[in-house]
C-alpha positions as CSV (number, residue, x, y, z in Angstrom):
1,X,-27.2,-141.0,31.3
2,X,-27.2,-136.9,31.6
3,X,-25.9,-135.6,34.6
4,X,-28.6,-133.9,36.6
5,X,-26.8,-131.3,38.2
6,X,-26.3,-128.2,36.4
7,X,-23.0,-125.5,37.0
8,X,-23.7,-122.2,38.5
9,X,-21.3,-121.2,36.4
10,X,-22.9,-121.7,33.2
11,X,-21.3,-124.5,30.5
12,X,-19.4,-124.3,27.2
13,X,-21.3,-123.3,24.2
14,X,-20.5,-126.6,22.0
15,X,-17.7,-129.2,21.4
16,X,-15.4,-126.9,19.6
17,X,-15.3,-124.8,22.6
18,X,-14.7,-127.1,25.1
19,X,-11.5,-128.6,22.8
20,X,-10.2,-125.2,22.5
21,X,-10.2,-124.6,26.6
22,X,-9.6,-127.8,27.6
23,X,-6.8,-127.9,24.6
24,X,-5.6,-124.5,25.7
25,X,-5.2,-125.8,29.4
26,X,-2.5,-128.5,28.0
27,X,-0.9,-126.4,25.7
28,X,1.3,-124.3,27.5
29,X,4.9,-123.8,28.2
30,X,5.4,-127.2,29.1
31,X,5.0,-127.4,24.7
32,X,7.0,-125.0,23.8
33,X,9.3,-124.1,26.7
34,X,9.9,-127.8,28.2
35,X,9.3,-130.1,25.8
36,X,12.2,-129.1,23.4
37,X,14.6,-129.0,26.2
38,X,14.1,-132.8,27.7
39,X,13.7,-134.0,24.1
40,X,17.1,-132.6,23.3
41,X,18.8,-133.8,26.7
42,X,16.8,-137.5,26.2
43,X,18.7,-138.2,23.0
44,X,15.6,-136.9,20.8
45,X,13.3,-139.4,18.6
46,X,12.9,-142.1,21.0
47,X,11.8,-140.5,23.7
48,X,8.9,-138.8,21.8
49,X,8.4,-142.1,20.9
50,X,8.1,-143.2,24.5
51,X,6.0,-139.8,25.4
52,X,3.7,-140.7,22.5
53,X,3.2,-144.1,23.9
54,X,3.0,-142.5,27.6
55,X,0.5,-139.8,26.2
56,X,-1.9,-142.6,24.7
57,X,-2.0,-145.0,27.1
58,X,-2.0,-143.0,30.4
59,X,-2.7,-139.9,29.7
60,X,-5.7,-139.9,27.6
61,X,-7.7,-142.6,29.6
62,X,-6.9,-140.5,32.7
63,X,-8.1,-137.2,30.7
64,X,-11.4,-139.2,30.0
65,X,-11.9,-140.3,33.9
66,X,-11.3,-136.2,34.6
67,X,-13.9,-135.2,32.6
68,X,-16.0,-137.6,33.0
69,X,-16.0,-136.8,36.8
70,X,-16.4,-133.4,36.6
71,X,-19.3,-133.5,34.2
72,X,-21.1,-135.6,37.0
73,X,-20.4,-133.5,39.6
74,X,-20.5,-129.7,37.9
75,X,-18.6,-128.0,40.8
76,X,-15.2,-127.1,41.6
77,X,-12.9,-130.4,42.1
78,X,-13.2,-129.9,45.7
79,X,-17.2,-130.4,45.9
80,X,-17.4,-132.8,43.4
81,X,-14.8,-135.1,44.9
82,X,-16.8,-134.9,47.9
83,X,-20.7,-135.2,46.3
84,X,-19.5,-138.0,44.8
85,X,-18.3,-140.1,47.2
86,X,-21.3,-139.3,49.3
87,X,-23.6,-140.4,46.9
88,X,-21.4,-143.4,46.4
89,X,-21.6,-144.2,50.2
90,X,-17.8,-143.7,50.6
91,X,-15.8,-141.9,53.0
92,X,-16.0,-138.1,53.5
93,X,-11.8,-137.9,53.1
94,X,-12.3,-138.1,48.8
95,X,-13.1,-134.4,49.0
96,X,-9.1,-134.3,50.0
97,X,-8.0,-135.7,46.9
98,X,-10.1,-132.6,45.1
99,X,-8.2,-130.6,47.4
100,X,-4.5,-132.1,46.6
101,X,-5.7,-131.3,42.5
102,X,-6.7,-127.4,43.4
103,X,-3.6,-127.4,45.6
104,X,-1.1,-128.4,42.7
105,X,-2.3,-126.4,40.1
106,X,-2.3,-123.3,42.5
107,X,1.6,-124.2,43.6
108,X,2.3,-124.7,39.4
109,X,0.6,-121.7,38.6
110,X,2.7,-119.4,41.4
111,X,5.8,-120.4,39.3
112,X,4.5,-120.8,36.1
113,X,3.3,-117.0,35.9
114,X,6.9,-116.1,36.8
115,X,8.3,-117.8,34.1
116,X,5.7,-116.5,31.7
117,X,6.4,-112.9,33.5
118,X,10.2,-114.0,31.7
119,X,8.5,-114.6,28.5
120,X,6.8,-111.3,28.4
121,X,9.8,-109.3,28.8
122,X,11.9,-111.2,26.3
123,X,9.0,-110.0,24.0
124,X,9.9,-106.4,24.2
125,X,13.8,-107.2,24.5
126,X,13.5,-109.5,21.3
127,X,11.4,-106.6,19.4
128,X,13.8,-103.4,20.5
129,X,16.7,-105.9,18.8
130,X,18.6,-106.0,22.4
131,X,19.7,-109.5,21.2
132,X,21.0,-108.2,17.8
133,X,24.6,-109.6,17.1
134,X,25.3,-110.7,20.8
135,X,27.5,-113.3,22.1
136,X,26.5,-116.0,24.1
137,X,27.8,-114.3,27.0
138,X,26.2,-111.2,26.0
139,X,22.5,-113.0,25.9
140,X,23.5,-114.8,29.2
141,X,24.2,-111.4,30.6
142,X,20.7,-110.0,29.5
143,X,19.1,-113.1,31.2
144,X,21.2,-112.7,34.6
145,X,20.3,-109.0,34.4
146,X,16.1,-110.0,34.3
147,X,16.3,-112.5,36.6
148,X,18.3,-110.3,39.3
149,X,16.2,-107.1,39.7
150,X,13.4,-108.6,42.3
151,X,11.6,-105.1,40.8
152,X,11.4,-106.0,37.3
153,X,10.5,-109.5,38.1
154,X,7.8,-108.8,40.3
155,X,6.6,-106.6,37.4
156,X,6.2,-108.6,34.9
157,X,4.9,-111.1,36.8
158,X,2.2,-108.7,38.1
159,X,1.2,-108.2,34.9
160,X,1.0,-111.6,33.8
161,X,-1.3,-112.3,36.3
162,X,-3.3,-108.9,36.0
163,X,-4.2,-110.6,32.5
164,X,-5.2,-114.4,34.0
165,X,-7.6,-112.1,36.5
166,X,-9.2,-110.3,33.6
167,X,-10.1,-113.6,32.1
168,X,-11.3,-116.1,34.4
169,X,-13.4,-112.5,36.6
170,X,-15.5,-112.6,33.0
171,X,-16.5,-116.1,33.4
172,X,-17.0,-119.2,31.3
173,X,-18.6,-117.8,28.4
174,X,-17.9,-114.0,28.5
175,X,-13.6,-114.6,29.5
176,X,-12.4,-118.2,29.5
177,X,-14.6,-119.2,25.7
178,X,-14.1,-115.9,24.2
179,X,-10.5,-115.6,25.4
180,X,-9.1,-119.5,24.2
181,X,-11.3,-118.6,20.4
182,X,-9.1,-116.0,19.9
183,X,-5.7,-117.0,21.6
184,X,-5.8,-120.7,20.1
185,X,-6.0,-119.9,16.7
186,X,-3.7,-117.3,17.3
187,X,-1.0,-119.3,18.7
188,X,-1.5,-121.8,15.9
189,X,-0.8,-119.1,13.2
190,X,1.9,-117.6,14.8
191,X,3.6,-121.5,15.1
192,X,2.7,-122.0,11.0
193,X,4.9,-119.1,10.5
194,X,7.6,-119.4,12.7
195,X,8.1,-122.7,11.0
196,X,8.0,-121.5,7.6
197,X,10.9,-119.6,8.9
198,X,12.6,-122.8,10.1
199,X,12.0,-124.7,6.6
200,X,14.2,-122.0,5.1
201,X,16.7,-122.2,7.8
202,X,18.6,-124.8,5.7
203,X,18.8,-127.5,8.8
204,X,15.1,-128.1,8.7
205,X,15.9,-131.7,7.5
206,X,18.2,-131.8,10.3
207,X,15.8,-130.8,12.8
208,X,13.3,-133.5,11.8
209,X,15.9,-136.3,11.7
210,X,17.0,-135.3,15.8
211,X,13.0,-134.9,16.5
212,X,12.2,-138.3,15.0
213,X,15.0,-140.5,14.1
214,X,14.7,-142.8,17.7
215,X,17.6,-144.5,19.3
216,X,16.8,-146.4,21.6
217,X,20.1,-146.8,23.6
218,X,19.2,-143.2,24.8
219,X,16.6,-144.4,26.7
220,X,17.2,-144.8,30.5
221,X,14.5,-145.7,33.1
222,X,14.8,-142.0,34.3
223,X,13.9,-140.8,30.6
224,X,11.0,-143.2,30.7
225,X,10.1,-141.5,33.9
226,X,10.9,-138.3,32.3
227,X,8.4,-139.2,29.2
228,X,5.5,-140.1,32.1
229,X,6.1,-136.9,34.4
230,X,5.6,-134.9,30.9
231,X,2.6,-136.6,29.7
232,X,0.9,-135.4,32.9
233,X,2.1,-131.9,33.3
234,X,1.2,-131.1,29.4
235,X,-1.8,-132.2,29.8
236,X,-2.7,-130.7,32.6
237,X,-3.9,-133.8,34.8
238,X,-4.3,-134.1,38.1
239,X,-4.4,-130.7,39.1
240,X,-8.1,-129.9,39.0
241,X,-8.1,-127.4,35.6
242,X,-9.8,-130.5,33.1
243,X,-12.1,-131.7,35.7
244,X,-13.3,-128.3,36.3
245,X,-13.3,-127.3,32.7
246,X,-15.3,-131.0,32.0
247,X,-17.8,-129.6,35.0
248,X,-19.2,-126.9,32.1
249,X,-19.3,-129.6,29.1
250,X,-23.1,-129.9,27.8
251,X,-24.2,-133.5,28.4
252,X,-24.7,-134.0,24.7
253,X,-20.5,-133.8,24.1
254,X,-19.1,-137.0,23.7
255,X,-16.1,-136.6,26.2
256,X,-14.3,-139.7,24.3
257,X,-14.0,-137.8,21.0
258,X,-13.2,-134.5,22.5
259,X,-10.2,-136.2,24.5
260,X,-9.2,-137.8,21.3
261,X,-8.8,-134.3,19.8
262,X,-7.3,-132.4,22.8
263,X,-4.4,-135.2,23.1
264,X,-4.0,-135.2,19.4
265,X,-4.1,-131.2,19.3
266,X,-1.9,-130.9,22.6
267,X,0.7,-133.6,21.0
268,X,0.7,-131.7,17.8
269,X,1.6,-128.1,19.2
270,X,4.5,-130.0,21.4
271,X,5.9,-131.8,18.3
272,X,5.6,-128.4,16.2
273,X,7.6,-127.1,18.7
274,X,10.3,-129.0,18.4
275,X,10.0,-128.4,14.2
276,X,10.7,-124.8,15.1
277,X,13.2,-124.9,17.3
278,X,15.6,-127.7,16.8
279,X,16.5,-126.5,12.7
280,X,17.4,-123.5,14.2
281,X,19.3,-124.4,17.3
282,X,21.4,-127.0,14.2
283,X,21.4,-123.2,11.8
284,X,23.7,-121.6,14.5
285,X,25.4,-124.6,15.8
286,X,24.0,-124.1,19.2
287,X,23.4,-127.2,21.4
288,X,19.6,-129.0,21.6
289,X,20.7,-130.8,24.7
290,X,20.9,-127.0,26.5
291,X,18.6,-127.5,29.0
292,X,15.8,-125.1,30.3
293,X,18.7,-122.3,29.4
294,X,17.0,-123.2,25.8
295,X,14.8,-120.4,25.0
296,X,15.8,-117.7,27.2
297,X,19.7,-118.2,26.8
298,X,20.2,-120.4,23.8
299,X,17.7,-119.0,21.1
300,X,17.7,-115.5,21.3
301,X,21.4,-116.0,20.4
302,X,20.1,-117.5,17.2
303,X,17.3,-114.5,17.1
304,X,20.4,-112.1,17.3
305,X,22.3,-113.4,14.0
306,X,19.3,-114.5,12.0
307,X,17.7,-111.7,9.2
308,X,14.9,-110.4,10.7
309,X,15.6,-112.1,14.0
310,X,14.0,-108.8,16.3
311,X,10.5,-109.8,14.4
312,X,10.8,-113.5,14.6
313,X,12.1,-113.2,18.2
314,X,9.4,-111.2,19.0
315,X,6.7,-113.4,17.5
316,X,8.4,-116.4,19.5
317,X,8.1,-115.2,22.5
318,X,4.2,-113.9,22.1
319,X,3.9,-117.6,21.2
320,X,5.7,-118.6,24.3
321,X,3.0,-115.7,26.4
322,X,-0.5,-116.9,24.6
323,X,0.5,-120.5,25.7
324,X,1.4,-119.8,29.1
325,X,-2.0,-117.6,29.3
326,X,-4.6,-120.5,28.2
327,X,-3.0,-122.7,30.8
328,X,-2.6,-119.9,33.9
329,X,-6.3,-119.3,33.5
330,X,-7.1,-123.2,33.7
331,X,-5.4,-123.5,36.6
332,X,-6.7,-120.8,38.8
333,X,-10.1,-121.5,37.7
334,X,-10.3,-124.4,40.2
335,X,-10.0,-122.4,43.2
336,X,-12.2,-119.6,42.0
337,X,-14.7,-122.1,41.5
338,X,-14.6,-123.2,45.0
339,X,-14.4,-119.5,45.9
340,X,-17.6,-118.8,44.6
341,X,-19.4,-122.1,46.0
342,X,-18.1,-122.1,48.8
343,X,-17.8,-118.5,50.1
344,X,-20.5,-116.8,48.6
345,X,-17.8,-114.6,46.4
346,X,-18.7,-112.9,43.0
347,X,-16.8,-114.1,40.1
348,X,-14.7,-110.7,40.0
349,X,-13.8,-111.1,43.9
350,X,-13.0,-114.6,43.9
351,X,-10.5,-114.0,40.6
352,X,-8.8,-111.4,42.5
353,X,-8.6,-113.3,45.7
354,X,-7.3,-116.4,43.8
355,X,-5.0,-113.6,41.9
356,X,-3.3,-112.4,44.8
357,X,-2.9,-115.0,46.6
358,X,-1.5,-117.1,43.6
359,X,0.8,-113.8,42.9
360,X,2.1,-113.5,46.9
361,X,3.2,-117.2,46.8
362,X,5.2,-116.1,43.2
363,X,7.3,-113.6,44.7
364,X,8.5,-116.5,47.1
């Protein structure tokens, strides 16, 4: 049955756009930033084993149930939540629950932008070759430098979220479609050749056996934990981006198939991930196990003593900026939404309400 409401926002041209938004939501630095990181301190191929098996059997029927309600509704998370519990004779406090969702991805996005704001410097500091035959300490030193001018922070994270704003004021068709059919394909190129780089590193073989060879005495009820926690956060679920982004799917989208190809295409970029980081890590005898310290202290070390590393930095860390970008924009797009139901805003005012406030509570 076809929902009867329509979006005042407008809807998705077709399938393939929908996957790419909805797939650009779950790619994000939780791929490429986290991902590495608690594989390589979780003892490596058994717990992607374990997140496989977490991604399959939780994630993806919960992905389905997100869609699936938001298509019904077509509003924010907020109104749907609350339309459809009224229609279903239930109690008023379900709206709540669309508020917890808006809620979380507003508190994930007021940190996450910082961190991309991180990502976005390292690009210029990769490309002007700062890292270029440094030490360890000399890296760590760049890093505690970034991290302790409040001005340069606050910067780059203004500009980070300068560029979600420009998106999501466009709207569905004109900024979040047009932005995720030119950023996705992007960030899968620039992946394909960052790990043509890593097959010629010489520890590619390497790599793959510490990404995929399981054992199984590594796993601890706390990695299992760890496997479940990820599962959500990658693919973006339960904070209100894929139920808003399945309120502008076209009733003729099957919503089983296009969670099949999100999981499988959010699954892929994390695993690819780990393909291009770990035979490099093993190249220059750093440690996997590093810890979140992994890409902003542990790699560009390897960036700094690799030929060509200022290009191949660079093109790392604009990786590391188009996947935090496809997610920052699904996660503010719940509140503008509402903002724009609920409070009579135009698209452009309620982005840069959103904006602001999202960017006040990142300077905390």
């Amino acid at each position: 049955m076809g929902s009867q409401r329509k979006s005042i926002h407008g809807q998705w041209s077709g399938r393939l756009a929908f996957i790419l938004a909805a797939a650009g939501s779950a790619v994000g630095l939780g791929n490429i930033w986290k991902f590495p990181y608690i594989t390589g301190e979780n003892g490596g191929g058994a717990f992607v084993i374990v997140y496989l098996l977490c991604i399959a059997v939780i994630g993806l029927p919960i992905m389905m149930a997100e869609v699936l309600i938001g298509r019904r509704g077509r509003q924010s998370p907020i109104n749907t939540m609350r339309d459809l519990a009224a229609e279903a004779g239930a109690g008023g406090y379900w709206k709540w629950l669309g508020w917890a969702g808006v809620l979380a991805g507003f508190l994930i996005l007021s940190y996450y932008s910082v961190i991309a704001g991180w990502a976005l410097a390292y690009v210029f500091r990769a490309a002007a070759g700062m890292f270029t035959g440094l030490t360890a300490d000399g890296v760590q030193s760049i890093f505690h430098d970034l991290i302790g001018q409040p001005e340069r922070l606050m910067a780059w994270h203004t500009l980070f979220m300068v560029m979600t704003m420009i998106i999501v004021a466009r709207g569905v068709r004109g900024g979040l479609e047009k932005a995720v059919r030119f950023l996705m394909p992007a960030l899968l190129v620039l992946m394909l050749v960052l790990m043509g780089y890593a097959w010629n590193s010489g520890f590619f073989e390497q790599g793959i056996d510490f990404l995929f060879r399981p054992d199984f005495s590594k796993i601890t009820p706390n990695a299992v934990l760890t496997a479940m926690g990820h599962a959500f956060f990658t693919l973006s679920l339960g904070m209100g981006a894929i139920m808003v982004y399945g309120s502008y799917l076209p009733d003729r989208i099957s919503i089983a198939r296009a969670s099949v190809a999100i999981s499988i295409a959010d699954t892929a970029v994390a695993l690819l991930a780990g393909m291009v980081i770990f035979p490099i890590v093993f190249a220059n005898s750093l440690d996997p196990g590093a810890g979140p310290g992994l890409i902003f202290q542990t790699l560009p070390i390897a960036f700094g003593h690799m030929p060509y590393g200022a290009f191949f930095g660079m093109l790392f860390f604009i990786l590391l900026v188009f996947a935090a970008w496809t997610s920052a924009i699904s996660l503010i797009e719940p509140a503008v939404a509402w903002l724009v139901e609920n409070r009579g805003h135009s698209r452009v005012n309620a982005s840069v309400v959103a904006g602001i406030t999202t960017w006040l509570f990142g300077l905390l």
